[in-house]
C-alpha positions, 0 to 999 in steps of 0.5 A, spaced: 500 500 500 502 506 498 504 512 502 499 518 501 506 522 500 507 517 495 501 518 491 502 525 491 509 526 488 506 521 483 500 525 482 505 531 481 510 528 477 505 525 472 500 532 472 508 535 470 509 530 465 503 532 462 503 539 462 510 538 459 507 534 452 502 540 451 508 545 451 511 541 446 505 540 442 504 548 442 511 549 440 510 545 435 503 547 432 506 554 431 513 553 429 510 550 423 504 555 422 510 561 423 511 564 416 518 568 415 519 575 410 523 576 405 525 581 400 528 579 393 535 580 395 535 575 400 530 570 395 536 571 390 542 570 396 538 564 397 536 565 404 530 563 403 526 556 405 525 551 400 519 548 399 517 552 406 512 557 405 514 565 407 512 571 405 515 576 400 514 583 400 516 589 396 513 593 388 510 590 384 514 592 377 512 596 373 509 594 366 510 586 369 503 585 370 499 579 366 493 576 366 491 569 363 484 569 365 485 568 374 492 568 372 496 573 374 503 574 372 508 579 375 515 581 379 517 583 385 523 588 387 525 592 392 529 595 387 536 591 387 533 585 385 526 582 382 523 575 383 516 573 378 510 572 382 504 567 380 498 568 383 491 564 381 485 568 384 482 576 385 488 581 386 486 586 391 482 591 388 488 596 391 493 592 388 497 596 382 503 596 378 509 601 382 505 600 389 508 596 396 505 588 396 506 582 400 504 575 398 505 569 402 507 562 397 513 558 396 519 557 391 517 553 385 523 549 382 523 554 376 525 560 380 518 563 380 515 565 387 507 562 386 503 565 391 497 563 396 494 570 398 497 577 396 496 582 400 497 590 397 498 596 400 493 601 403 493 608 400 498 613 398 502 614 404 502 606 407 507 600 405 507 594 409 513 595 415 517 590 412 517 591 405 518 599 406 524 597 411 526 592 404 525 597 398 529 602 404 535 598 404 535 596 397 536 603 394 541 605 401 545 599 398 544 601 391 547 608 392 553 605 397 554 601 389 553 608 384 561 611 385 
């Protein structure tokens, strides 16, 4: 027969070890669910997961829009470096050519990025943080380049 002691510490241990199988459960489901930013500059230097969604951001190219039906064709760039996007659904009705967009998708094999859902911006004066911090260092790289 055990000792009420006895039951008590293996009541304890036991709801511990319960508790820590949740916590791992939970760290799991957002770790996988946890979609990272990327500019085209670090898409191009390959810092980007393969086969792993995440998120782009920067302007859509001016004169790069395509459609094929719901097919929509454009590029990406934050000025220094440009990725093609291919996106199949409604665009946002704020989406233009020249303005701040982010798109959620992965890398195909191709190099073109294939979106799941595209986001633009929403006015005149508003970009994404992450994109507009994209473009920003972008073009500071770009004039560090220029002599």
């Amino acid at each position: 027969m055990m000792k009420p002691r006895h039951k008590r510490m293996f009541l304890i241990i036991g709801a511990l070890a319960v508790l820590g199988i949740a916590a791992a459960l939970v760290l799991n489901a957002f770790r996988s669910n946890l979609v990272f930013f990327y500019t085209p500059t670090q898409i191009a230097n390959g810092e980007a997961p393969k086969n792993k969604p995440f998120r782009i951001g920067g302007l859509v190219k001016t004169g790069s829009l395509t459609r094929d039906g719901i097919t929509a064709h454009f590029v990406v760039t934050d000025t220094a470096r440009e990725v093609p996007v291919t996106f199949s659904g409604i665009l946002p009705d704020l989406f233009k050519e020249g303005r701040g967009m982010v798109a959620q998708g992965k890398m195909g094999n191709d190099g073109q990025f294939m979106a799941t859902e595209v986001l633009a911006k929403h006015d005149e004066n508003y970009m994404p943080p992450e994109a507009k911090s994209a473009v920003d260092q972008a073009q500071q790289a770009a004039r560090t380049l220029k002599p």
